[in-house]
N, C-alpha and C positions, 0 to 999 in steps of 0.2 A: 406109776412113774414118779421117779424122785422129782423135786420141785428144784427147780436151778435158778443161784441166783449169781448176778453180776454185779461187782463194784469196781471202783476206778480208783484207783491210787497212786498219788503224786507225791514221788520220793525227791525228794532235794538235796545232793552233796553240793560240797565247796565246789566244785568242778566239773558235775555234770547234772540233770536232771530227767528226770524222766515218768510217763506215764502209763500203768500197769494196770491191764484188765486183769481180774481175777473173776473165771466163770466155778462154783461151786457146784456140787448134783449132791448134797449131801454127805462124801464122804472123801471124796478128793477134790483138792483143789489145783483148776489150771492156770496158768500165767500167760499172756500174750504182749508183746509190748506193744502198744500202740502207738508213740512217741518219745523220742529221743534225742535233748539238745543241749548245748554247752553252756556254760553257767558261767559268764565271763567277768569278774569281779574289773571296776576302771580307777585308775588310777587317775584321778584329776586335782592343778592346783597344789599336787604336794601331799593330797588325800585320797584313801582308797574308799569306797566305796561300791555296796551291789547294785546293779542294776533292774532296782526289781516290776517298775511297767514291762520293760521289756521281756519278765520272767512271768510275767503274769497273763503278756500276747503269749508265751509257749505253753500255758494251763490252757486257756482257749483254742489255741491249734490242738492240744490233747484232745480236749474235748470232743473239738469237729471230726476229727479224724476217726474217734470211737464211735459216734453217731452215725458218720459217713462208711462207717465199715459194716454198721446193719445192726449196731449196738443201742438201740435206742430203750432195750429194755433194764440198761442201768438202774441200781436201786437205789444206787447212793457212789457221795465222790469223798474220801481222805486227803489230808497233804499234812503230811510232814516234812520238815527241812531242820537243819543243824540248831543251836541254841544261841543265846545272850544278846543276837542282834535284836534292833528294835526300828519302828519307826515312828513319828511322831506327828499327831492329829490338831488340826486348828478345831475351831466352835464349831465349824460349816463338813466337818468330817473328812477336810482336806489333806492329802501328805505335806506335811513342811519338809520338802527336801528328800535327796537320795538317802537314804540307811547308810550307816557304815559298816565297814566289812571290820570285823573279829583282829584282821593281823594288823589292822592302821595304828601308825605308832603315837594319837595322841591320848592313849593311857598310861604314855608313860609317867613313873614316878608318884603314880594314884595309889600302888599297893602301901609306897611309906607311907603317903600321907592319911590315908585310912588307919594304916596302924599308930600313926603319928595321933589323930583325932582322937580313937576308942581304942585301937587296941586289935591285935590280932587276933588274941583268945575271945575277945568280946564277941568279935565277928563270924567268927567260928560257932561258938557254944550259942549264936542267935541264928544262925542261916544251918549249921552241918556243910557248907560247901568248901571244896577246894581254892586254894589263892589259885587265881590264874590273871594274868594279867588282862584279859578282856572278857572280864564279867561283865555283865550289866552295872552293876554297881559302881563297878572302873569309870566305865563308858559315860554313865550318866555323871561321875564326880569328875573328870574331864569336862564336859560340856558345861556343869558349872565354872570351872577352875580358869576356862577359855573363852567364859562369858559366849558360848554359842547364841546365837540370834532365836531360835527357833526354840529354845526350852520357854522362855517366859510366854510364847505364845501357845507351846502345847497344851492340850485340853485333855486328851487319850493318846498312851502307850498302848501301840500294839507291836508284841513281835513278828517275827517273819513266818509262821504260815498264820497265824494272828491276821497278818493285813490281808494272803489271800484269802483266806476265809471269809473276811470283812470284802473285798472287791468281789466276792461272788454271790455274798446274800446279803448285805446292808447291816453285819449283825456283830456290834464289836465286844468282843469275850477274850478273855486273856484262860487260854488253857493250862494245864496244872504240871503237865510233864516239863514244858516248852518254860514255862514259868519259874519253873523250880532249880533250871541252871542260871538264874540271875543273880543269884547270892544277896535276893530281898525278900523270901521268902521266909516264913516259920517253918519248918522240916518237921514241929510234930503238930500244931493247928492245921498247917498247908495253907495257911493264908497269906499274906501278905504283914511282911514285919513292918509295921509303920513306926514301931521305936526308932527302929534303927535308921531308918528313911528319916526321922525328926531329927536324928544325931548328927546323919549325914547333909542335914538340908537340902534332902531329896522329895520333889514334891509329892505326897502318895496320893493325890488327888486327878493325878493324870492313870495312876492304871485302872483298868477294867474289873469284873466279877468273874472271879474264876469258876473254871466249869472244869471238870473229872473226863480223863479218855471215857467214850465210848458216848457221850453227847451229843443231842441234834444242835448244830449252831447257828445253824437256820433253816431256810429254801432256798435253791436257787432263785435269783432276782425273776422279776418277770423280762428287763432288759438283756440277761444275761440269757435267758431260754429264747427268747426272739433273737438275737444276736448268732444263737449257735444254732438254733434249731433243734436243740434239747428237752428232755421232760425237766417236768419241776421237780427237782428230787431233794432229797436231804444229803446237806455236809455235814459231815461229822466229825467231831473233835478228836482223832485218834490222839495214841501218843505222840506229839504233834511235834515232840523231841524225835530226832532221826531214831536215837540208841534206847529210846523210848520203845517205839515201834521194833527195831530192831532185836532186843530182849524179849522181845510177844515172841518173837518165834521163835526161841532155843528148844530144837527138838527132844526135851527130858524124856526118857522115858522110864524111868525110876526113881526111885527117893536113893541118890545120894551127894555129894558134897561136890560142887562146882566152881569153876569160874570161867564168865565168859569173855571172850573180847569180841566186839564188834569192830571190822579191819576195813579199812578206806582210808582215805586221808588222815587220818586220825588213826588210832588203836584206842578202846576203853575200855575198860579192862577192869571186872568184878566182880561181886556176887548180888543176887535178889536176894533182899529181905525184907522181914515184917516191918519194921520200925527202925527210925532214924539212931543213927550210931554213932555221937557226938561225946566221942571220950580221948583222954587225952592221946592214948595211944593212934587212933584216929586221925588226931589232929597231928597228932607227932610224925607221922608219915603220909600227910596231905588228901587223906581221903575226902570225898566228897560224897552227900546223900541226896541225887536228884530221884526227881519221883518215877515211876513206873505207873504200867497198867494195872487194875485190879488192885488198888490201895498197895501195891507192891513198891518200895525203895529202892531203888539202884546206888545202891553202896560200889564207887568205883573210883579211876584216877586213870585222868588222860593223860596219853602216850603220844607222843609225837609218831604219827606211824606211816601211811608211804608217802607222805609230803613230801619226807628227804628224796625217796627215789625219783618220783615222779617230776619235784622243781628241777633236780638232777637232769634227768632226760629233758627239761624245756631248755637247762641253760647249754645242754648239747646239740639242740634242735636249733637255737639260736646261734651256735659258731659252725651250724651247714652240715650236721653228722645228725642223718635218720636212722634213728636207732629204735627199734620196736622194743615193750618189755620182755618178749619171748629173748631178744637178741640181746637185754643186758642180764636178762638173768642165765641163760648160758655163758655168757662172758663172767660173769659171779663163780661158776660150778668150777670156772679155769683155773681161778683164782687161788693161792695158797690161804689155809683159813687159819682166823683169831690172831693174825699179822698185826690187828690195829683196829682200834673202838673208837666211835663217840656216844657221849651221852646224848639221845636224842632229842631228851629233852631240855638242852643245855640253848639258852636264847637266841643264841646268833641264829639255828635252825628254822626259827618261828617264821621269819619272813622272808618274802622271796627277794631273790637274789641268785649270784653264781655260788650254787649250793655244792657243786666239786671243791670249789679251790675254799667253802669255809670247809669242808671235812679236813681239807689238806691241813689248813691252817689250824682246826682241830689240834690234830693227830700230831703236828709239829711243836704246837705249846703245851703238850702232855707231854713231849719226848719220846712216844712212840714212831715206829715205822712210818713215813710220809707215802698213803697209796696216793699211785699214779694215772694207771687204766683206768677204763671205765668199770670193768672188769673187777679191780682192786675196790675201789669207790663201793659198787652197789655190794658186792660181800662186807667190806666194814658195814653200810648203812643197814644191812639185811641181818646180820648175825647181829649188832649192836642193838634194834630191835628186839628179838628176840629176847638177849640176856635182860633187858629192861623188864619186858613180859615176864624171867623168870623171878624177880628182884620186887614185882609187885606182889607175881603168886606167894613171896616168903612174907612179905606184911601181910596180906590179905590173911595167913595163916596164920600169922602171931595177931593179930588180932584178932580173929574170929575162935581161936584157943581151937583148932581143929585142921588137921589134914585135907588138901584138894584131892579126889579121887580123879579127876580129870579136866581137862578145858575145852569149852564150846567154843570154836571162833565162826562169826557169820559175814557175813555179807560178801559185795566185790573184791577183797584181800583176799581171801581165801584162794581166788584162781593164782596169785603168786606161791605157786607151791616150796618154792623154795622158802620164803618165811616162814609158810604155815608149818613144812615140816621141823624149820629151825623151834622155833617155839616146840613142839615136841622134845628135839633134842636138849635145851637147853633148860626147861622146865622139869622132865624126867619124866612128864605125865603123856598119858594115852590123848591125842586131840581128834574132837570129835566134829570136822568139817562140811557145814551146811546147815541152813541153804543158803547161795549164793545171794538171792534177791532177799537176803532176808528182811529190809526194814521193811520194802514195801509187800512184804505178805503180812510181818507184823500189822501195818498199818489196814490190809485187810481184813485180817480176821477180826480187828477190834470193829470192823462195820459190820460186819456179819453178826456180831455179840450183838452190835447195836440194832439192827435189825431179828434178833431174836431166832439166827438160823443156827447160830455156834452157841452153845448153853454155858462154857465155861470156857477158863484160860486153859484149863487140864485137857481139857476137847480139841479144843481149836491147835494144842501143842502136838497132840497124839495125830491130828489129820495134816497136818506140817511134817511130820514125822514117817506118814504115809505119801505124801505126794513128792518128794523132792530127793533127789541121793543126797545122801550122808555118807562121807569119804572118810575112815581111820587112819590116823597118823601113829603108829609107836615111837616110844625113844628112839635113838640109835646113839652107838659111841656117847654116851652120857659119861663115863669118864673122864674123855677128853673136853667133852663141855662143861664138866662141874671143877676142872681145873683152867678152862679161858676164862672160868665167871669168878674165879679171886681175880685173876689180873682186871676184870672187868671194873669190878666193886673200888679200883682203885682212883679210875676217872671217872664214875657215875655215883650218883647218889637219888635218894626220893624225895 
């Protein structure tokens, strides 16, 4: 009899979280959810910030719940969550204060003055990352710029599963995926850039020793096993970046020429490769090199991806109209299409807010068509998406000096099928959807490597591959898309 084993992994979006048995027998792998709860970012004082004690009592109700379900033969727990956040440690191993959350607005005006100090090529040809305005890097030269109280007392940076890794075995390590969207990083040492930390009067003396996915980061505490009624097991440092984890599991099953996107709040969107890609054409269309599992690079560039829909339906849900995404995306299908674009990733987007009336407002200072419906709304937001994703796959091409034979898209997006198959049509490529849970399978297989049951990334992709439906998208009407994407190209850009 094959030998079966269980691990637990803890996926983290912007918006929801949740806790994933994965039972193994060798050759397929099963998914169970054993909890599921809302990630509710607070807005206090004028400042956003996560709440993450209170996200670290729902890793412990995970916990109890997989134990209490007869799963005590767990062999180990993952957590991965999103990138850039951080939080910050006294002498005594204390939190100084709530983390802030990625969309809080005081980084603004950090991107000139970075470029003001060194330079944008400096920063670039030193990190490989994308400008985005809530890098680490932002984050951290605001809290100087704002004299925040709590930087001259920090002792240790950790980021966000950084800290719960640290609240559940005592062990503070700064991991290399999770790491490596901070834009302080070297992209070809994979260390820590301390030049640039010295240029910026950033202290490097508060981060940690970085450690490689697929690492023990400790034991569970003895507090935390008495607390839950848990064995002692090993965390492990998965790709501890969502898109990290997420790219573990692109079901390849061939040697040819890809791009992937992983779809949720976000869309990112790129290819896996060997080594960092810090040239000018690169920079020239904002790519970014965060790290991957298996010494692999995630050469990519974030897309603003169903944050529009979904702030959409909250600013709906707030004037008393319950509208499911089933019910706005048939109200979409109603819709007359390529009536009217935005660029998604255009700033107003970034933060929440009455996300209808900025399309409106969009689409009115373009001199485009003004949608009105809801109906109207999520086809612009849905189709404009897409043409983005097609406008990435054309740099991702001219840079890579080669053809996409098709696109991976994974995760929660993927059930919006109306995007997923827009992306088809507006790309012109074959999409190859699934699997749906894809970070936190990522995030398991990299336990299993670490537990010595999965022998390679090729294995662990091939048994992804077997356990999960993979759903094909073809083009369709690509002429009519490859004539909405000039007018597109007219209000968007990279």
């Amino acid at each position: 009899m094959a030998q079966i084993s269980k691990v637990l992994a803890f996926d983290f979006g912007a918006s929801s979280g949740r806790a994933m048995l994965f039972t193994f027998d060798g050759k397929k792998l099963n998914i169970e959810e054993m909890h599921r709860f809302s990630n509710d970012p607070v807005m206090v004082n004028g400042c956003y910030h996560w709440d993450v004690l209170r996200l670290f009592f729902e890793i412990k109700k995970g916990i109890t719940k997989t134990i209490n379900a007869g799963h005590k033969d767990i062999e180990a727990i993952g957590i991965d969550t999103w990138g850039v956040d951080y939080g910050l440690f006294d002498e005594n191993g204390k939190l100084l204060g709530n983390p802030y959350h990625y969309r809080d607005e005081r980084t603004d005006g950090m991107i000139e003055l970075a470029e003001q100090k060194v330079g944008k090529k400096y920063i670039f040809d030193q990190t490989g990352i994308q400008f985005n305005f809530f890098n680490t890097l932002f984050q951290l030269m605001a809290a100087k710029e704002q004299k925040d109280a709590t930087l001259p007392l920090a002792k240790k940076l950790l980021f966000i599963p950084d800290i719960f890794n640290y609240f559940l075995t005592g062990e503070m390590k700064n991991e290399y995926t999770e790491a490596s969207t901070s834009m302080l990083l070297n992209p070809f040492t994979r260390q820590w850039n301390t030049e640039l930390m010295e240029k910026l009067d950033i202290p490097a003396e508060i981060f940690c020793d970085i450690i490689q996915p697929g690492s023990v980061v400790g034991q569970l505490t003895d507090e935390i096993c008495e607390e839950l009624g848990c064995p002692k097991v090993p965390v492990i440092a998965v790709g501890s970046h969502d898109t990290a984890s997420a790219v573990a599991s692109v079901p390849v099953a061939e040697d040819y020429s890809y791009a992937y996107i992983s779809t949720g709040t976000w869309a990112l969107m790129g290819a896996e490769i060997d080594e960092p890609s810090v040239t000018d054409s690169a920079a020239r269309y904002n790519f970014t090199n965060e790290g991957g599992v298996c010494g692999k690079i995630r050469f990519l560039k974030n897309i603003m991806g169903l944050w529009i829909i979904q702030e959409s339906r909250r600013q709906w849900e707030r004037e008393g109209k319950e509208l499911s995404f089933d019910d706005l995306e048939q109200a979409a299908w109603g819709a007359a299409p390529f009536e009217s674009f935005i660029d998604p990733d255009y700033h107003d987007f970034a933060t929440p807010g009455n996300m209808p009336q900025k399309i409106r407002n969009f689409c009115e200072r373009t001199g485009q068509k003004v949608p009105q419906t809801e109906g109207e709304i999520i086809r612009c937001a849905a189709q404009s998406l897409a043409m983005k994703c097609r406008m990435v796959a054309d740099a991702l091409e001219d840079v890579q000096g080669k053809k996409l034979e098709a696109v991976h898209m994974l995760g929660g997006g993927i059930k919006d099928t109306m995007v997923t198959s827009f992306v088809a049509n507006a790309t012109g490529k074959r999409v190859i959807a699934g699997p749906v849970e894809a970070t936190s399978t990522g995030n398991a297989v990299i336990q299993l490597m670490a537990l010595g049951r999965i022998s390679s990334l090729q294995e662990a992709r091939a048994i992804i591959r077997d356990s999960f439906p993979i759903k094909v998208y073809e083009p369709q009407d690509t002429d009519a898309w490859n004539r909405a994407y000039e007018t597109f190209q007219t209000i968007a850009s990279l």
